[in-house]
N, C-alpha and C positions, 0 to 999 in steps of 0.2 A: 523117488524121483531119479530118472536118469535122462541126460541130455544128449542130445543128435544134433548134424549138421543136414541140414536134408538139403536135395537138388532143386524140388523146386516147391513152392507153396500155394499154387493158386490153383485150381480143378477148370478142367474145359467148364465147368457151368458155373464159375469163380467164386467158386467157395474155400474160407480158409480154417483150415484147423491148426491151430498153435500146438494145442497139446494130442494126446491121443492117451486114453484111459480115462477115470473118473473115480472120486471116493462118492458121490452123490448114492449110489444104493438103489439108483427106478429101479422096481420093478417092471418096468414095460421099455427100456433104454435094451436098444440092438445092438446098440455099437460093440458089445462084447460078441456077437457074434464070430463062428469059425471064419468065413467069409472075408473079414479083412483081415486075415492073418497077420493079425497083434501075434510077437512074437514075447512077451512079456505079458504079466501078468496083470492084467485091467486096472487092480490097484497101483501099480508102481508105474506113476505119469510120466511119460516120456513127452519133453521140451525141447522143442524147435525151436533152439537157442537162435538161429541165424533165419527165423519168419522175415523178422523187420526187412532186413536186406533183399532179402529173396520177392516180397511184399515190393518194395519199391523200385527194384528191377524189373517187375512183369507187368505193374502198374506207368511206369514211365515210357512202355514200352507200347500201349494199348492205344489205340487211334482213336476211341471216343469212350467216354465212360459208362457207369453199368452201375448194377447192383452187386455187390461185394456180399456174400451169406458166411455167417460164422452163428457157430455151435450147433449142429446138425450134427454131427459125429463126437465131439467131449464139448463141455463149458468152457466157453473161453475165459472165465471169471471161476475160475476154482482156488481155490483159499491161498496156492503158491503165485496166483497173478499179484497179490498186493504187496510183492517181493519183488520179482521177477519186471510184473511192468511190462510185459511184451505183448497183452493185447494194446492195451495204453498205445502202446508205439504205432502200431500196426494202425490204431485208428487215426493218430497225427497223419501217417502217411497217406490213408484213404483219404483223407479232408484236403489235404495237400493238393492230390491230384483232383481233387470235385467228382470224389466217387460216391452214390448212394452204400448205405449198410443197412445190413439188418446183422442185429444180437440177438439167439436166445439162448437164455443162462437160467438157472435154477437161481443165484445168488442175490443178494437185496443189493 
């Protein structure tokens, strides 16, 4: 695991990924692809320690609300979230504002 500060977290089609990498193993999982030039190694998850923030600046900042999509690109529930706690946050925040979500996680 190594952690980043990143510029911004939310994609023109408002989707968030916290982490970027995965121990999960699909077979049929893109996200290692050359294409988004992961400069690290798929296994070694890099944490966007400063989501929440960045989450609640682009969210405060939106004129009406929307569907918010996470885990399209890594699980937002991968075994370091029950440490960490930064989708956790991210979702206070989405609720906050009266944003729709959708999760899709591998995880129970």
């Amino acid at each position: 695991m190594h952690k980043v500060k990143e510029k911004g977290i939310l994609s023109a089609s408002n989707g968030i990924n916290i982490y970027r990498g995965c121990l999960h193993g699909c077979i049929y999982c893109d996200s290692r692809s050359d294409c988004y030039q992961m400069k690290h190694k798929f296994e070694d998850i890099e944490v966007k320690e400063n989501a929440p923030e960045l989450l609640e600046k682009a969210l405060s900042s939106k004129r009406k609300p929307c569907m918010i999509g996470t885990g399209a690109m890594s699980d937002p529930y991968i075994p370091l979230e029950k440490d960490l706690r930064i989708m956790r946050k991210c979702l206070e925040i989405i609720e906050k504002y009266s944003f729709g979500v959708t999760v899709h996680t591998k995880s129970s």
